[in-house]
N, C-alpha and C positions, 0 to 999 in steps of 0.2 A: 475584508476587514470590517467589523461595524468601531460605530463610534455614534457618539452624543453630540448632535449638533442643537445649538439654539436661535434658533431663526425669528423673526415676526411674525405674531399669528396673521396677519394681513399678508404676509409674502407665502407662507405655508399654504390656507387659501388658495392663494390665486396657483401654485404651486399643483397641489392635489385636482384642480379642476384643466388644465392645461394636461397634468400625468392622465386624466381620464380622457380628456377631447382624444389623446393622442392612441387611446388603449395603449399604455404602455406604463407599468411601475413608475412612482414617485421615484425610486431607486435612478433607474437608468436616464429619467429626465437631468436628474441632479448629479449624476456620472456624467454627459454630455455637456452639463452647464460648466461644469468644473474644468473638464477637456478640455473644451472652445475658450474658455479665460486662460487656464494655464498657456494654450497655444498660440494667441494673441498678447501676453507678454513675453514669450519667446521671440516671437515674431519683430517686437517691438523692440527688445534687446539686440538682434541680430539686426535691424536695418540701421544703414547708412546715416551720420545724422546729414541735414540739409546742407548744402553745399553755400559756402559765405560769398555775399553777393555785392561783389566792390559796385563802389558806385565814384567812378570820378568824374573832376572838372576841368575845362583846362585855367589853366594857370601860369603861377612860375612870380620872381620876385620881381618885385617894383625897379625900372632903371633907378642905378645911383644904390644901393645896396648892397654890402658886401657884407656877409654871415661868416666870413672869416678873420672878420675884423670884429670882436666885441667890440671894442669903443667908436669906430667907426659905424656899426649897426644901432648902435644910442643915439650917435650923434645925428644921424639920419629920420631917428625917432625922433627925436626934440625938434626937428624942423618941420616935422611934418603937423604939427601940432597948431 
C-alpha cells in the first residue's frame, strides 16, 4: 500500500544515509522500524505490570488502648498529650 508520510528533513536524512549504509530501500528500513515499534508495544501491553512490594513494620497498639471503644480510644488520646 503507499501512502504520504511527513517526516523531518533532519530525520529523512539521517534515514536515506542509514537506507544506503545498509544497501537496502528507504522502503524496507522504515517497514522494519515500524515492525520493531509496533512489536514492542505489543510486547509492552502483554507484560505482567510489576508486582506491589509490601513493606512492613513491626508494630501493634500502645498498652491501655482499646479501638473498640470510641470514647475510650479519646479518652486514652487526651492522656497522652
Amino acid at each position: 500500500m503507499k501512502t504520504t508520510v511527513e517526516i523531518p528533513d533532519d530525520l529523512f536524512i539521517a534515514a536515506k544515509k542509514r537506507a544506503a549504509e545498509l544497501r537496502e530501500p528507504l522502503r524496507a528500513l522504515i517497514e522494519r522500524g515500524l515492525r520493531a515499534e509496533l512489536a514492542q508495544a505489543a510486547a509492552r501491553r502483554r507484560a505482567k505490570p510489576p508486582a506491589i512490594r509490601w513493606i512492613t513494620v513491626a508494630g501493634g497498639l500502645p498498652p491501655g488502648v482499646d479501638v473498640s471503644e470510641r470514647a475510650a480510644m479519646h479518652e486514652w488520646l487526651r492522656h497522652q498529650r
